[in-house]
C-alpha atoms as one frame of an Amber mdcrd trajectory, in Angstrom:
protein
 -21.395  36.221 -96.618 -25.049  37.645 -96.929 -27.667  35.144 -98.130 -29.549
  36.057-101.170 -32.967  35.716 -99.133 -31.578  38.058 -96.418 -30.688  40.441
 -99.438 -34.291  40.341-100.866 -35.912  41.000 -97.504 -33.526  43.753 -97.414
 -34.143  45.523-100.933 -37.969  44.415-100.190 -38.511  46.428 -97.197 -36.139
  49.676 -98.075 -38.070  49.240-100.996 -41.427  49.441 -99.470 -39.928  52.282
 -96.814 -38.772  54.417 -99.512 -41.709  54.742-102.000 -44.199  55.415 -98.608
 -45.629  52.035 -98.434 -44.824  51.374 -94.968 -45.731  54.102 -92.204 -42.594
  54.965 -90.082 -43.519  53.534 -86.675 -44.812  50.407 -88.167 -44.336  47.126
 -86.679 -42.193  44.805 -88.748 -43.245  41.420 -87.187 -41.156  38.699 -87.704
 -42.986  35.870 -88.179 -45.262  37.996 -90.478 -42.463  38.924 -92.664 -41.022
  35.017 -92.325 -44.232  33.830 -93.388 -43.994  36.571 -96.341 -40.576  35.724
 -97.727 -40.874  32.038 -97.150 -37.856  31.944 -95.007 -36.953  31.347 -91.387
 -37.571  33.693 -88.653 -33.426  33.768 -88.010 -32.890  35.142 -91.726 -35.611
  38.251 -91.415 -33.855  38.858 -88.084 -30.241  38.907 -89.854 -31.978  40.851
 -92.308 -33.632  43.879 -89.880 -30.248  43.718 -87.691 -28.805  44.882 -90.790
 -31.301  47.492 -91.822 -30.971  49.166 -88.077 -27.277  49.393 -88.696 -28.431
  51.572 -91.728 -31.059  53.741 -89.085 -33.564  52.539 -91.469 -35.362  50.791
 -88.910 -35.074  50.406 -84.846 -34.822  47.341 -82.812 -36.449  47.413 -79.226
 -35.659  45.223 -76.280 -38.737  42.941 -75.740 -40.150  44.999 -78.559 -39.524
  43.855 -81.676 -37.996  46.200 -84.950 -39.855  49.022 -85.881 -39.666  51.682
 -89.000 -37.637  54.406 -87.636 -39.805  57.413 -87.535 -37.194  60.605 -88.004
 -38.621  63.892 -86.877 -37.823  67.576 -88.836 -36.340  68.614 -86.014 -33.274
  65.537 -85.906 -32.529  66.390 -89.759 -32.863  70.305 -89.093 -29.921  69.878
 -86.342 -27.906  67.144 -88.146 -27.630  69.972 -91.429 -27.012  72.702 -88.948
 -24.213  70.981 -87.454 -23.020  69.693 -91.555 -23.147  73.627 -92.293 -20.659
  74.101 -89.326 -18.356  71.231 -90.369 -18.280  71.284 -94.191 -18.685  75.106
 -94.701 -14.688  75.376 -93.198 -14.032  71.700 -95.130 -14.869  73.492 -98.272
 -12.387  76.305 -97.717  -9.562  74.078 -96.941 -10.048  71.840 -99.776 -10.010
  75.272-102.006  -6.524  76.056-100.947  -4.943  72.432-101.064  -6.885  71.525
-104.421  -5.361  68.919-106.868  -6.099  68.179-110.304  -6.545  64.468-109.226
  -9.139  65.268-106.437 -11.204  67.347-109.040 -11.248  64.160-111.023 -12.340
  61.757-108.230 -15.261  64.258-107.381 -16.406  64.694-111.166 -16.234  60.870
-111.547 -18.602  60.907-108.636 -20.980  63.170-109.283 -21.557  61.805-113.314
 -22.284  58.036-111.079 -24.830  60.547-108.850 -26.074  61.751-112.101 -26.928
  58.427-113.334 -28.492  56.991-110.125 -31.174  59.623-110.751 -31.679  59.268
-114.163 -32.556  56.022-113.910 -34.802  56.326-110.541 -32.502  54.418-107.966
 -33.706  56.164-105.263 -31.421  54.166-102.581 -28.167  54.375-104.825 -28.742
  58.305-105.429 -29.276  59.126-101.801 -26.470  57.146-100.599 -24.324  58.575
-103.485 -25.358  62.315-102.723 -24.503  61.963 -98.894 -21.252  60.095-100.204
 -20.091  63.332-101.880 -19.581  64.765 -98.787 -17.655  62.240 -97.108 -15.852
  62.221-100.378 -14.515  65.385-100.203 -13.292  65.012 -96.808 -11.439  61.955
 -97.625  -9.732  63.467-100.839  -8.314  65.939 -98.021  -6.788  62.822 -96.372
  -8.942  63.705 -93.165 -10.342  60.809 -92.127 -11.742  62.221 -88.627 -13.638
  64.606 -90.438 -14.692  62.007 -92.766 -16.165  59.817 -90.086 -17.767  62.718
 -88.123 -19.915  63.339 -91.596 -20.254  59.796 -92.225 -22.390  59.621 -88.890
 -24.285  62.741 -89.434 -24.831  61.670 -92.809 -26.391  58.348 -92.025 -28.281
  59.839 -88.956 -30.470  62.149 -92.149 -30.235  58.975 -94.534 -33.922  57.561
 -93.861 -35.304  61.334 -93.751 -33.889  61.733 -97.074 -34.596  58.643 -98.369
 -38.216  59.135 -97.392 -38.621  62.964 -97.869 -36.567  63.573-100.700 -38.297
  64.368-104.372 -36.412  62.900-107.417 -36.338  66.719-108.657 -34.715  67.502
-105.196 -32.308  64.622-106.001 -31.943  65.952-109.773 -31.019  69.670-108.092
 -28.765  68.455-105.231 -26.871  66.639-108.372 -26.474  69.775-110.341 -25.657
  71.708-107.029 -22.401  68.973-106.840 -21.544  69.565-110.024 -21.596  73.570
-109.337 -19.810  73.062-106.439 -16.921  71.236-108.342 -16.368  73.663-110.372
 -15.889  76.069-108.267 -13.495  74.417-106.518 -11.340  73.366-109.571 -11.511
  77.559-110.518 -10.091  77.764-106.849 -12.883  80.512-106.263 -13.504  80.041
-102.375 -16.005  82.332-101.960 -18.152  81.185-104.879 -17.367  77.560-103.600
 -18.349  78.048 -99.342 -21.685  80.237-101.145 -22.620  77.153-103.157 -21.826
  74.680-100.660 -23.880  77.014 -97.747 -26.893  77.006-100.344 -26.606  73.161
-100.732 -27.324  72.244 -98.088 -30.516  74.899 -96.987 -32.394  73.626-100.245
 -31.888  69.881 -99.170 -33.333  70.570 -95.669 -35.961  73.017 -97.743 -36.849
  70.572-100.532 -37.927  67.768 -98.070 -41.086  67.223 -97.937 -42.238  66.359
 -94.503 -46.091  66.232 -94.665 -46.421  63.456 -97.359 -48.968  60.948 -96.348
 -47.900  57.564 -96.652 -50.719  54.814 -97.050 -50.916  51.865 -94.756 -49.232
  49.885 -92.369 -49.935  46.546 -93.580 -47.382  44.381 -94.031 -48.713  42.082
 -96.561 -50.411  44.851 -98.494 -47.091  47.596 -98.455 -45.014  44.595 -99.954
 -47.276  43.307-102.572
């Protein structure tokens, strides 16, 4: 069972990593952050294993664990290859729609809606990638829903880090459009809206922000 301490490092640093307080590329030393936290070096290190399963940060042999530093061109790829996947997804779930998987996605896009409104930036961007994976799971395809489970979490830190809360708010009302179409059984509205998704997510991140420092101490204070 996770330790509370591990947890706080955990929340501390995605904190830190998602409102641009630590540089991707930084250093995340562990004694530094032991020293930080007050705990032992073996709880930061449970603590960074877990954020690398998350691709929030690397780990390198002999190295040490770093910020991951995700380029435009890795989440340009990722959505081209989405487009490809959930662009046909959306036209079979069209034609095998069920009142019951309409309600599943409208229950999760009012819990998206609500992770913006009240600024969770972790819990909306893990809840707008989930939609996806959502969909493909309501189809009872869970190949497809593990392929997009990977791509998703491969564009999770880029998100995470380039993503506006007003791109968040949009991509929200964009799931909500794209529900509806789908419950009117309109496949061509639905495949448009779906198609248009996902260019203004890739559009609407901002890649040039300048992020402050990459001091430890100071980034976590």
């Amino acid at each position: 069972m996770e330790s509370s301490s591990t947890r706080q490092i955990v929340e501390s640093l995605t904190r830190a990593i998602v409102e641009h307080r630590l540089h991707p590329g930084t250093k995340l030393a562990e004694q530094k952050l032991a020293d930080h936290f007050g705990v032992s070096r073996t709880l930061v290190r449970q603590a960074l294993f877990q954020m690398s399963q998350n691709r929030l940060i690397r780990l390198e042999p002999a190295r040490g664990a770093f910020v991951a530093t995700p380029s435009a061109d890795e989440a340009r790829q990722v959505f081209e290859v989405r487009r490809m996947l959930e662009l046909e997804m959306t036209r079979q779930f069209v034609r095998q729609v069920k009142p019951a998987q309409i309600k599943a996605l409208n229950a999760h896009v009012a819990e998206e809606r609500r992770a913006v409104a009240s600024q969770d930036v972790a819990g909306r961007t893990e809840l707008l990638g989930d939609f996806h994976v959502r969909m493909a799971q309501l189809m009872g395809n869970e190949v497809l829903a593990d392929m997009l489970d990977e791509l998703i979490s491969r564009c999770a830190l880029i998100t995470l880090m380039y993503q506006t809360s007003h791109a968040a708010e949009h991509s929200n009302e964009e799931h909500v459009a794209i529900v509806k179409a789908l419950a009117a059984r309109d496949e061509a509205l639905a495949v448009q809206l779906m198609d248009e998704h996902l260019s203004h997510v890739v559009a609407q991140l901002t890649f040039d922000r300048k992020v402050p420092t990459n001091d430890i101490a100071m980034a976590l204070s």
